[in-house]
C-alpha positions as a LaTeX table, in Angstrom:
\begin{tabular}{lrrr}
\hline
Residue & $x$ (\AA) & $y$ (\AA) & $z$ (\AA) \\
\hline
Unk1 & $-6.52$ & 135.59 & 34.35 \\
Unk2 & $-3.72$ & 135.72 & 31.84 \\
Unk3 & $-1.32$ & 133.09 & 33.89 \\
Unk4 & $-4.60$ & 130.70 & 33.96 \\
Unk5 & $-5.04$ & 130.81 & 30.51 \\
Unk6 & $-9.01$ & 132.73 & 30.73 \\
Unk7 & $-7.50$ & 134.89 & 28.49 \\
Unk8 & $-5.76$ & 135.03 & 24.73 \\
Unk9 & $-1.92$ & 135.35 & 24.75 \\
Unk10 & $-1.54$ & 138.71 & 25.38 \\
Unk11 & 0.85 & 141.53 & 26.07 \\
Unk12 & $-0.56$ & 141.93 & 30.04 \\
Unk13 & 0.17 & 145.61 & 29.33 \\
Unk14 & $-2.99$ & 145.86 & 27.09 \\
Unk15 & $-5.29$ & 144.76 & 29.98 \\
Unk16 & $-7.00$ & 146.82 & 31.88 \\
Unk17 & $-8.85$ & 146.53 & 35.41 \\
Unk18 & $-12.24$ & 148.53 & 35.23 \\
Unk19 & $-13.27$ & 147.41 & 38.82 \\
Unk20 & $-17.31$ & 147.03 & 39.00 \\
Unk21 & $-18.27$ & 147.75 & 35.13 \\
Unk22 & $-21.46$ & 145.95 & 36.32 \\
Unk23 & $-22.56$ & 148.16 & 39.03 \\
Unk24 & $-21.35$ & 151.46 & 36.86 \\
Unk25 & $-23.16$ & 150.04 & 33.37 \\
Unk26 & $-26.58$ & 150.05 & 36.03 \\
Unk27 & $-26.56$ & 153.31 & 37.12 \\
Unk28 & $-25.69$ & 154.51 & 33.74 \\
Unk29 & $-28.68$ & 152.47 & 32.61 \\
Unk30 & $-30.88$ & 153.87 & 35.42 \\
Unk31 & $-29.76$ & 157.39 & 34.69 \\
Unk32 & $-29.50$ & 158.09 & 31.36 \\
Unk33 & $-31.92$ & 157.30 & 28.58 \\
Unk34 & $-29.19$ & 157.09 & 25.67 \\
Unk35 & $-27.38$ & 154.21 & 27.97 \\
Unk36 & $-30.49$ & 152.69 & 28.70 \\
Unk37 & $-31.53$ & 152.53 & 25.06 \\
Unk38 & $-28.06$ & 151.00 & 23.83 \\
Unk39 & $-27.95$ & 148.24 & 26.88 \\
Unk40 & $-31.51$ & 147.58 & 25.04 \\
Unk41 & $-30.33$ & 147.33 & 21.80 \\
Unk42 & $-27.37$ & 144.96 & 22.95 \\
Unk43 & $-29.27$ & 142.50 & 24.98 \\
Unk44 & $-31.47$ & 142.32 & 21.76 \\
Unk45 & $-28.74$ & 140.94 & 19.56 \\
Unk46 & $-27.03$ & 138.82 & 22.55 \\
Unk47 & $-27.63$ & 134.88 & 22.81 \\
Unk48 & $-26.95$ & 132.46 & 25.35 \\
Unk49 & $-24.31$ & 129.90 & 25.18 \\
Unk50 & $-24.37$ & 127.31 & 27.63 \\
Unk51 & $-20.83$ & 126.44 & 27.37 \\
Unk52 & $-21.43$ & 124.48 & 30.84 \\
Unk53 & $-23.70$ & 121.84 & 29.77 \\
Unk54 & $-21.38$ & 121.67 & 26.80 \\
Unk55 & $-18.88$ & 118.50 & 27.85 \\
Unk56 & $-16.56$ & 118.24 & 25.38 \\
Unk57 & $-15.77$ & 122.68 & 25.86 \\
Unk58 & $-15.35$ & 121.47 & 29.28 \\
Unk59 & $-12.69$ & 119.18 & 28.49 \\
Unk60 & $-10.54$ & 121.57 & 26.45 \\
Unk61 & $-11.39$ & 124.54 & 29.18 \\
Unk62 & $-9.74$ & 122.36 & 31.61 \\
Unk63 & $-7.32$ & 121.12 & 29.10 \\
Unk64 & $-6.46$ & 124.53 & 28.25 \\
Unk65 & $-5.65$ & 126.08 & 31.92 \\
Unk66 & $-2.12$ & 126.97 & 32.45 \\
Unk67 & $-2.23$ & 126.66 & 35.79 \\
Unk68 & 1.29 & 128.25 & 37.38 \\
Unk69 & 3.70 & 125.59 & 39.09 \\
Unk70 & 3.62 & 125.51 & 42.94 \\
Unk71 & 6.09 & 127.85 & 44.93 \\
Unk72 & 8.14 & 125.47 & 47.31 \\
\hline
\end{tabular}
């Protein structure tokens, strides 16, 4: 994600792989009130952005890739 560019500049040590924080936030929504009452509270303040339909973020997204240079 960093060589792409999906990410800020960086120091790649401060990143760190959490594996399936979607699965684990679930369970810990399913079995645990306090979780469940904070994912509530969250999704209350959250908005959609539909950066997709949004052309011209689209043009700078793709602009904006650092794709790495091919290995010969």
């Amino acid at each position: 994600m960093l060589t792409l560019g999906m990410l800020p500049d960086l120091d790649p040590a401060r990143v760190e792989m959490v594996g399936n924080a979607a699965g684990t936030g679930a369970i810990m929504a399913l079995c645990d009130e306090k979780s469940r009452q904070k994912a509530g509270a969250l999704a209350a303040r959250v908005s959609v952005v539909d950066f997709a339909a949004n052309m011209a973020f689209q043009e700078q997204f793709v602009k904006s890739l650092n794709f790495p240079a091919p290995r010969n």
